[in-house]
N, C-alpha and C positions, 0 to 999 in steps of 0.2 A: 650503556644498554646495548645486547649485541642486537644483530638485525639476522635473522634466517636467511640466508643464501641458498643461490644453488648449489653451493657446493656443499653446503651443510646438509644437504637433502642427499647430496650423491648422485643428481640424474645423470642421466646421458648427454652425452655432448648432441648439441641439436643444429643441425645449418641453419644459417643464419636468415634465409631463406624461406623458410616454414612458416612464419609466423608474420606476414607482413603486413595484412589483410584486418585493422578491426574498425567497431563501428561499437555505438551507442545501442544498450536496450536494457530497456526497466531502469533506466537510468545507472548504468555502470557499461565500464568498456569491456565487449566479449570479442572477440574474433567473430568471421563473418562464415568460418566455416566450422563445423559440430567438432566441437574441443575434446570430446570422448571419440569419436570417432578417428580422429587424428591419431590422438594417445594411444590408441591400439594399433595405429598400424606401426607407427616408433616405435615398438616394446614398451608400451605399457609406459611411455614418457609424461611425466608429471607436469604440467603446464606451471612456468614459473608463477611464485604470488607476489602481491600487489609489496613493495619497497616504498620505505618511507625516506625522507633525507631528514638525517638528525645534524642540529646545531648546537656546540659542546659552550658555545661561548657562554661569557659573564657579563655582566654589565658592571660590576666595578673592577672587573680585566676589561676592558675596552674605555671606562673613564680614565685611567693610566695613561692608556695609549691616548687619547682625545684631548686631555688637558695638554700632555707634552705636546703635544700637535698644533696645539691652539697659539701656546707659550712660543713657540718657534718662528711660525709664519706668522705671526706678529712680530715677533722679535726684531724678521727680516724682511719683513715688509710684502709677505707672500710667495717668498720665494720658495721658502720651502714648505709650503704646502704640496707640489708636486710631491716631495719625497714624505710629507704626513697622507698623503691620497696612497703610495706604496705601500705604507706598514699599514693603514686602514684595511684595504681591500686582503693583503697578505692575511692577517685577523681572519677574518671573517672567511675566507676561503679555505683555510688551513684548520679549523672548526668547522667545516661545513664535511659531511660524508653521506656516502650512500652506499651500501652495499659491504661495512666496513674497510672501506677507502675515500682519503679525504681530496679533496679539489688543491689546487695552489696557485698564486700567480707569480708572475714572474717579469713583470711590468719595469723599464727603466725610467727612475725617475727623468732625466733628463728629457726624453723623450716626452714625457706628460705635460711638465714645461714647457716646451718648444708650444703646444695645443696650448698651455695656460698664454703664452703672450700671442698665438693666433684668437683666440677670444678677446682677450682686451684690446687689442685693436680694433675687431669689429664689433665690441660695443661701443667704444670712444667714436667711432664712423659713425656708428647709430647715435648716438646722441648730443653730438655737437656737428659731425658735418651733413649730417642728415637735412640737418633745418638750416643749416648755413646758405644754401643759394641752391638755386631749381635743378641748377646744371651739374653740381655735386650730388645730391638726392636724384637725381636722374643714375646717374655714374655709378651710384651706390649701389644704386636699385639692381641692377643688372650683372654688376660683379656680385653682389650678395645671391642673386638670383642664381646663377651658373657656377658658383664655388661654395654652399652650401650643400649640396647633395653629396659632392665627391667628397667633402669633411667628414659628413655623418656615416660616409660608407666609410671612409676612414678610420675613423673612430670605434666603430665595428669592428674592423680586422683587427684594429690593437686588442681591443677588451678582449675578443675573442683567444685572439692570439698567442697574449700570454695569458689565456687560462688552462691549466691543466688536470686530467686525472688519469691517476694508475699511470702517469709518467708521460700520456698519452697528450699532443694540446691540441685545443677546440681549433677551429677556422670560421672563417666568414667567407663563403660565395658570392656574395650579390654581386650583379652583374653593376657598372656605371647606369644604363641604360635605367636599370630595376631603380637606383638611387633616384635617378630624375623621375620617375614615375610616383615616388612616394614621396619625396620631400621638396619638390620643385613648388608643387598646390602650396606645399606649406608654406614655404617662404615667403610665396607671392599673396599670402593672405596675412600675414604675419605683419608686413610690410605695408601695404596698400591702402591701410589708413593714414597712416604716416607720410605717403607719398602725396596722397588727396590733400592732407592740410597743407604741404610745402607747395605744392603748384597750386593751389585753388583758396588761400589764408583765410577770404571772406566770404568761402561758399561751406559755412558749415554745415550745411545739408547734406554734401558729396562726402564728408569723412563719415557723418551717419550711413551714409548709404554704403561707404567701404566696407564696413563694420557689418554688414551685412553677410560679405565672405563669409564669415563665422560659422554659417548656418553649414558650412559643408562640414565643417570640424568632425561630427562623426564619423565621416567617411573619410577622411582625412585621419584620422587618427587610427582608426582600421587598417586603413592602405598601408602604415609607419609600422604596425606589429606584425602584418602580415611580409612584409619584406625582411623583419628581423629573425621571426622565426621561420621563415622559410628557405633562408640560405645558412643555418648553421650545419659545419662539419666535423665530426666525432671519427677517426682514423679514414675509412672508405664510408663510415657511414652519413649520411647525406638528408639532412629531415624535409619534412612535407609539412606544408602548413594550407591546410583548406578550410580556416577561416574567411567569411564571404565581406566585401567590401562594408555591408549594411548589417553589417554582425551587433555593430554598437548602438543604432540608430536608436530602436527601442530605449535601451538604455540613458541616451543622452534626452528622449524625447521623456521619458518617466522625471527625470529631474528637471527638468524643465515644467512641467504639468505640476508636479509638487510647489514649484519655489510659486508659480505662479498661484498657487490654492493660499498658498499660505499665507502670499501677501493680502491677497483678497482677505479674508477670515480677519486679520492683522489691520486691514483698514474698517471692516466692517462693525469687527469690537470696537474697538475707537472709537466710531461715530455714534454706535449705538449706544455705548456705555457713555459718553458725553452728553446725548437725545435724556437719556433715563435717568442723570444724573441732576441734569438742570430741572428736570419738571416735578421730579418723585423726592431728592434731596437738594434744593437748591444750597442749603444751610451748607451741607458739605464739597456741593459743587465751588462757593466761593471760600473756602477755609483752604481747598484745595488751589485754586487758582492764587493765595494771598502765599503761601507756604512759603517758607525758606524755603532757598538756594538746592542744600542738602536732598531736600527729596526729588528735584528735578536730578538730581546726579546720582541718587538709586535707582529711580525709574531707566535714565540712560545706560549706564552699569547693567541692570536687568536684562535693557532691549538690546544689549551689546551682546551679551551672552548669549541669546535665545540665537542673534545671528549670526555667531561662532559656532552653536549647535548643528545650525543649520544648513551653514556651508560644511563644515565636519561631513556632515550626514550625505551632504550629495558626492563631494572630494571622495568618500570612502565610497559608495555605492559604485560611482564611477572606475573605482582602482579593483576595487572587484569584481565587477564585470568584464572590465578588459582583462585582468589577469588570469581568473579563470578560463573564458572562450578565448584567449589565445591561448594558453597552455593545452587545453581541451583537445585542440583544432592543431596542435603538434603532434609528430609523431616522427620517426626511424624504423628503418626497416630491423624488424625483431623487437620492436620497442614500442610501449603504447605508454602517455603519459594522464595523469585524470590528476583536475584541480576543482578543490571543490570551498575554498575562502569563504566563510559562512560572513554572511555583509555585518548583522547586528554584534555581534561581539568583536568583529573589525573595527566596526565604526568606535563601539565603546572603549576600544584599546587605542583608538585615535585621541578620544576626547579625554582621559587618561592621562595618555602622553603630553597633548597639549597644555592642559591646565598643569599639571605637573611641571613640567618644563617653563611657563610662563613662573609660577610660583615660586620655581628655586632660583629665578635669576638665570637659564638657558643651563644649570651645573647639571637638570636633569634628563639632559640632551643625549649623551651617551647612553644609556639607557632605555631610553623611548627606541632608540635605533635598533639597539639589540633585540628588544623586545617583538620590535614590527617586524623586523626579519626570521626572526625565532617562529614568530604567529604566522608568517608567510609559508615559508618553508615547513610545518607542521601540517598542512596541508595539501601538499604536493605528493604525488605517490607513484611511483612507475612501475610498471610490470616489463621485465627484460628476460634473454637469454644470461646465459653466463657472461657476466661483464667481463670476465678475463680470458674470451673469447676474443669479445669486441674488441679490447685494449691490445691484442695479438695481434688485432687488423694494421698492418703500418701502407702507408701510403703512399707508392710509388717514388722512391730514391730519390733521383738525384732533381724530379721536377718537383715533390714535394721541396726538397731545400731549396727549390729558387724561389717556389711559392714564399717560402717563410722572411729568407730575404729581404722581397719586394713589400709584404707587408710591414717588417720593422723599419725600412727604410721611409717608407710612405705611409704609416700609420701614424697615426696618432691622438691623444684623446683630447675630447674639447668639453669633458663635464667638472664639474666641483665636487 
């Protein structure tokens, strides 16, 4: 499918400059200053339209790649999962375009590695010498506390790094300082129940009360997008992200309010339907209580699924939420991004995937991924100048290559 560019329109070449300025109204992004007004004093310059990113991939092209993937780092006992995480993300970047030009990465496996056995280290810390002795879970605590942030910035500059378009590759900014501000809260809440039950065994009151951290989570998880999308670099261009720390709160406090109705409703039929059952059908109330085995294991199966539904329903509200107000609340100078992930057809392409994939034994795994990604990126749309403008922007010589250096040297990823 082609996609209309500017060049296809023929405008003028525009400074990059112009257009840096927008804001929400009537619910779409317009510029903050009258778009006809402008246009006339440019010659009559065309304001670019809204670009879509199209995903060319297949889901039984990506099962290929997934089974070999699987087949291997099994084979080797996860080794080469790093180099199955390379042809994955290659996939799916290399299929991925905008403006008829496609993304690519260019990631070394080796390098991914290196991050794959810094993780398994610090889960094996986590989970055996965490609880081993006070003074270890002390030790832990602290090295985890002050070597997580600079990972995760890490980790950033790699993805970033080797990703490329129109030959161009992305970067990551964030400052050290920026990392401890967004990921430090995390750690130290992530942790902190864990640390309550290692010092205090028979004060199970103080891990409840750790546990309580939790409640920052919204703003916590705010804090972690708006550091991601606020230091990405595209040649000289440099984004802005003025999403506000309580951007999610709403959103975290809606499912919260839901799960709690629900259970209510959920305990109240119960009692009620048990009340009406004994007094109006005794005869069936004890036919029911005598019942084979089998129907207590449909009933279960039922209330299983109602609460797979259920978390589905909040997981997807939650992922769209933050995905669109962060992306919303992104921007570039020249460049204005609008996401608009509608929840209920999200959610249903969750529940979808899910049962699909429980069904076929995880064969329907591939699949489901392509497909979330495909529904993700279907909704993403950007309004830019000439991107082969942008992509002419290079960025200063010989400090850009030390920049690039320092991040292969000291980057590296720590996801699956």
């Amino acid at each position: 499918m082609h996609i209309q560019t500017d060049a296809d329109l023929c405008l003028p070449t525009i400074p990059l400059t112009q257009y840096q300025d927008w804001s929400h109204h009537d619910g779409a992004r317009m510029p903050v200053s009258d778009i006809a007004t402008v246009a006339s004093i440019h010659n009559n310059v065309v304001v670019p339209e809204w670009q879509n990113i199209t995903f060319t991939g297949k889901g039984r092209e990506y099962f290929r790649i997934w089974i070999v993937n699987l087949c291997l780092s099994l084979a080797t006992l996860g080794i080469y999962s790093a180099w199955a995480k390379v042809r994955r993300l290659q996939y799916f970047d290399r299929n991925t375009s905008l403006a008829g030009a496609g993304f690519n990465f260019h990631g070394d496996p080796r390098t991914i590695l290196r991050g794959r056995i810094v993780a398994v280290i610090l889960l094996f810390c986590y989970h055996y010498l965490f609880t081993f002795s006070k003074s270890l879970a002390l030790t832990f605590f602290v090295v985890f506390l002050l070597g997580v942030p600079i990972m995760m910035r890490s980790a950033l500059r790699f993805r970033l790094r080797q990703t490329s378009y129109r030959g161009l590759r992305f970067h990551f900014d964030g400052s050290p300082g920026g990392a401890y501000r967004a990921y430090l809260p995390v750690a130290f809440v992530v942790l902190l129940p864990g640390l309550a039950g290692v010092l205090n065994p028979k004060k199970p009151e103080l891990v409840t009360l750790a546990f309580a951290a939790y409640l920052a989570w919204p703003w916590l998880h705010a804090r972690m997008r708006i550091y991601q999308h606020g230091n990405i670099r595209f040649g000289q261009l440099h984004s802005a992200c003025d999403m506000k720390g309580g951007a999610l709160g709403w959103s975290y406090f809606a499912v919260v309010l839901a799960l709690f109705c629900v259970g209510v409703l959920f305990f109240f039929a119960m009692g009620f339907g048990k009340v009406i059952m004994e007094k109006q059908a005794p005869g069936l109330w004890r036919s029911l209580k005598n019942a084979a085995d089998w129907v207590f294991v449909l009933i279960a199966i039922a209330a299983t699924l109602a609460g797979v539904l259920v978390a589905l329903a909040c997981v997807s509200y939650i992922q769209a939420a933050a995905w669109n107000k962060s992306w919303d609340a992104t921007s570039f100078p020249g460049m204005d991004i609008d996401s608009s992930l509608p929840y209920w057809p999200y959610w249903r392409l969750q529940v979808r995937n899910f049962f699909f994939t429980v069904f076929s034994a995880g064969l329907y795994r591939p699949f489901a991924v392509v497909a979330l990604y495909q529904f993700r990126l279907r909704h993403v749309r950007f309004r830019t100048l000439e991107l082969d403008q942008v992509s002419a922007v290079q960025a200063g010589g010989e400090m850009q290559a030390t920049g690039d250096s320092s991040a292969d040297l000291f980057g590296f990823d720590l996801s699956w």
